[in-house]
C-alpha positions as CSV (number, residue, x, y, z in Angstrom):
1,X,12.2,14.3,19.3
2,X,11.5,12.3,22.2
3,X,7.7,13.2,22.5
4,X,7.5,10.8,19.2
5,X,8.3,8.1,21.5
6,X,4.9,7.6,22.8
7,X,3.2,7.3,19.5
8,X,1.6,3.6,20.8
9,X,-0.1,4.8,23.6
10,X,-2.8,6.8,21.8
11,X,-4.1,4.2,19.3
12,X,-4.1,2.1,22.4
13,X,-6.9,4.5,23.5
14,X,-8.6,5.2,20.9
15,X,-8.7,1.9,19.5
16,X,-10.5,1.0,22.6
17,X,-12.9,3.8,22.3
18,X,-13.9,4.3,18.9
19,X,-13.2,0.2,17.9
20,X,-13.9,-1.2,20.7
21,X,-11.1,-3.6,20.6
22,X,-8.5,-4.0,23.6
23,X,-5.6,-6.1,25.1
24,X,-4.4,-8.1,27.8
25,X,-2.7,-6.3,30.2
26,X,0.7,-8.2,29.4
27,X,0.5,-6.9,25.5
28,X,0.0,-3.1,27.1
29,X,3.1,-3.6,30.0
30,X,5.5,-4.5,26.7
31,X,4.6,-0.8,24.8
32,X,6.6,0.1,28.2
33,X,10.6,-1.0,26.9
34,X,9.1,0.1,23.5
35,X,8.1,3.5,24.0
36,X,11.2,4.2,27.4
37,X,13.6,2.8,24.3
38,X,12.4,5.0,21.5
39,X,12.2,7.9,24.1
40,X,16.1,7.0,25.2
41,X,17.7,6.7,21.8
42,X,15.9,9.7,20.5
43,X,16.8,12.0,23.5
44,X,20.0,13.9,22.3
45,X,19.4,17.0,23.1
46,X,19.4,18.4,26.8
47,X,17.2,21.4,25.8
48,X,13.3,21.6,26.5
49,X,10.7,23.7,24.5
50,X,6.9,23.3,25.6
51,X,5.6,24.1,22.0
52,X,7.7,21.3,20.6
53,X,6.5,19.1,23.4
54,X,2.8,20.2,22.9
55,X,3.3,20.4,19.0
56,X,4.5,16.5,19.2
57,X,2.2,14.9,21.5
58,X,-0.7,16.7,19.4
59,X,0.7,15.1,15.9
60,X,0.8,11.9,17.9
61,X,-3.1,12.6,18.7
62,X,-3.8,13.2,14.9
63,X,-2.1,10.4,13.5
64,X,-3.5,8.4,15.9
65,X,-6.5,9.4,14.9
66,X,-5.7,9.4,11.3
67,X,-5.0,5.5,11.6
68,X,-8.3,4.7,13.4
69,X,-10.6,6.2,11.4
70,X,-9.0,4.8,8.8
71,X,-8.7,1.7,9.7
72,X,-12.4,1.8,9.9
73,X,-12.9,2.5,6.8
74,X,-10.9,-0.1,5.6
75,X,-13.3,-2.5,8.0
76,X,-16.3,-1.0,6.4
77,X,-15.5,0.5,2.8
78,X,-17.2,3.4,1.8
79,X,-18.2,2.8,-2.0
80,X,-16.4,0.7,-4.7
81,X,-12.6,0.1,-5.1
82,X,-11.5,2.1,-1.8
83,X,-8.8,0.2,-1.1
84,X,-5.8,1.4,1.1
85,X,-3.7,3.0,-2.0
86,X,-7.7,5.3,-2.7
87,X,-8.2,5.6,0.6
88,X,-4.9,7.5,1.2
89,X,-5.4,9.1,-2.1
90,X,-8.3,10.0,-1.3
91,X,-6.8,11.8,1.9
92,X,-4.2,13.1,0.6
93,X,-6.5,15.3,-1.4
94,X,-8.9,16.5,1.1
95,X,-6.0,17.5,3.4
96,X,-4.4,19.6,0.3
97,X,-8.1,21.5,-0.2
98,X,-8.3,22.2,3.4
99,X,-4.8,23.1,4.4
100,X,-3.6,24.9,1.4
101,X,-5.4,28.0,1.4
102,X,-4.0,28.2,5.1
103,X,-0.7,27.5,4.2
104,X,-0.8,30.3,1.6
105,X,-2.5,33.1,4.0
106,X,0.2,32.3,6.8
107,X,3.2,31.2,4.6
108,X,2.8,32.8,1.6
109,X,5.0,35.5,1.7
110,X,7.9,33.5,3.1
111,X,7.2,30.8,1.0
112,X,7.5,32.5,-2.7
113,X,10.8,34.1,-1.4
114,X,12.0,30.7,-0.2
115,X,11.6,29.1,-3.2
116,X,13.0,32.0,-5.4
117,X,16.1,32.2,-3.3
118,X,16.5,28.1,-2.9
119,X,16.1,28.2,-6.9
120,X,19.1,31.0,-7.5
121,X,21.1,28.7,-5.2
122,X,20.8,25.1,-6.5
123,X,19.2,26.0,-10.0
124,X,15.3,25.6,-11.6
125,X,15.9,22.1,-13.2
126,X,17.9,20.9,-10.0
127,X,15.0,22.2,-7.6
128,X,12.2,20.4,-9.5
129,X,14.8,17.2,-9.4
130,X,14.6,17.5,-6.0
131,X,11.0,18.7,-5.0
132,X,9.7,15.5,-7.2
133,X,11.9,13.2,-5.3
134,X,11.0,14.5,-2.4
135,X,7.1,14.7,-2.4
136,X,7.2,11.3,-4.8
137,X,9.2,9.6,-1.6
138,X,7.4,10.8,0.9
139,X,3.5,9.7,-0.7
140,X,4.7,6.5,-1.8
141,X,6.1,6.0,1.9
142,X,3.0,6.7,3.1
143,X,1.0,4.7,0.6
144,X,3.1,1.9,2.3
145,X,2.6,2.7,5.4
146,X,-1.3,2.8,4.6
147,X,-1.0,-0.9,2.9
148,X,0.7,-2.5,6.6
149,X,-2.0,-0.5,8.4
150,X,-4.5,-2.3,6.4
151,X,-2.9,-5.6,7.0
152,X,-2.2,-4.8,11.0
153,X,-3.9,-4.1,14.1
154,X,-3.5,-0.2,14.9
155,X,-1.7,-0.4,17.6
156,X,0.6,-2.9,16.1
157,X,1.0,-0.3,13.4
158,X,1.9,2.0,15.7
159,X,4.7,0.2,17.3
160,X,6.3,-0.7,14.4
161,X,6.1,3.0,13.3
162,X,7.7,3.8,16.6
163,X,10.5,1.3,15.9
164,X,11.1,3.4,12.4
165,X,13.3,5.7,14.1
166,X,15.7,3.2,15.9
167,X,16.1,2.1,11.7
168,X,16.3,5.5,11.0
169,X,19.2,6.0,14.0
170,X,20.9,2.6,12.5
171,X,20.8,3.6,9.2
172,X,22.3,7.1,10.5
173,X,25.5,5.2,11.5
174,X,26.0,2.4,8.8
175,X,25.6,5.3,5.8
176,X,26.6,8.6,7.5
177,X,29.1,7.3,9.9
178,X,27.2,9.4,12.8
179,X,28.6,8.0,16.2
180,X,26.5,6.3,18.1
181,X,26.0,7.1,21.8
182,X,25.5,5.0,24.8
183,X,22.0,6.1,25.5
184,X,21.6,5.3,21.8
185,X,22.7,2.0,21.1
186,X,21.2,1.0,25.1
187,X,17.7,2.8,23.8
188,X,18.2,1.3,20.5
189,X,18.5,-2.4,22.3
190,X,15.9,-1.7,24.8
191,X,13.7,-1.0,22.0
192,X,14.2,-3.8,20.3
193,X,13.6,-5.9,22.9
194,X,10.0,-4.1,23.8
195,X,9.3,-5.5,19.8
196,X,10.3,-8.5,20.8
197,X,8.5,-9.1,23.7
198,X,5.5,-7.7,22.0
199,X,4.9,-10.0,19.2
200,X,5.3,-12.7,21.7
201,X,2.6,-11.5,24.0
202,X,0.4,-10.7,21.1
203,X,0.7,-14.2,19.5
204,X,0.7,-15.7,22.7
205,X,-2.9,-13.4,24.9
């Protein structure tokens, strides 16, 4: 999970390329304790796997991508009423056309034998229950995450997705009474601090 950590670093870049907006170097050295933190409280497992690596730091490139271009958008509006809610609407739609006919030619089998056996083990009313919470959850988060990217700088976006999991981790604790490790609390802290740091640079260069 640790190849999340670096999610600042390419709206850093592509912000600078495709926006043409940039930093003072001070701004850029604080995404350091932000990104080392994330990386440090995240890093439980001593195992490595090159497809999970490559898998990550691609997803970072496409949501990095995904928050630019939109951003854009949001700079220059495309029509009437395409406010962040239609905008990610909007996307949300085109990405179900394009990927779901891939989803079914690769998954397909897999996935109608999944669902049959996960609805003989929890039930058919239980399943929908669930399967509406979930996607319901998950879009709405996202339609909030798409309202703060309209109100934010990408790359301040960015950090404070990064930040997300050291909630997540905290949360973990509080509710689930996980322990918390060394490296996570001192990742969690270091973290923190990089936020810290940051909005002072920002309000400050």
């Amino acid at each position: 999970r640790g190849e999340r950590g670096p999610d600042p670093l390419f709206p850093c870049l592509f912000s600078a390329v495709l926006l043409g907006q940039t930093f003072s170097l001070p701004v850029y050295l604080t995404l350091i304790p932000v990104i080392a933190g994330v990386c440090l409280a995240t890093a439980n497992e001593v195992s490595f796997s090159m497809i999970s690596l490559v898998s990550g730091l691609l997803s970072n490139v496409c949501f990095a991508m995904r928050a630019i271009t939109a951003k854009r958008v949001m700079q220059k509006p495309v029509g009437s009423n395409l406010t962040a809610q239609n905008l990610y609407g909007v996307l949300t739609l085109q990405a179900l056309a394009v990927l779901l006919p891939f989803a079914l030619i690769v998954e397909g089998p897999g996935l109608i034998e999944g669902t049959a056996e996960t609805i003989r083990n929890v039930g058919g009313v239980k399943f929908v229950k669930m399967l509406l919470c979930t996607g319901v959850s998950h879009y709405l988060y996202n339609e909030c995450a798409f309202l703060a990217l309209s109100s934010v700088h990408p790359v301040t976006h960015a950090v404070a997705n990064t930040v997300k999991r050291i909630a997540v981790i905290v949360v973990s604790v509080l509710y689930f009474r996980d322990p918390l490790t060394m490296t996570g609390g001192l990742g969690s802290a270091i973290a923190i601090v990089g936020v810290l740091l940051y909005s002072i640079a920002k309000s400050k260069y």
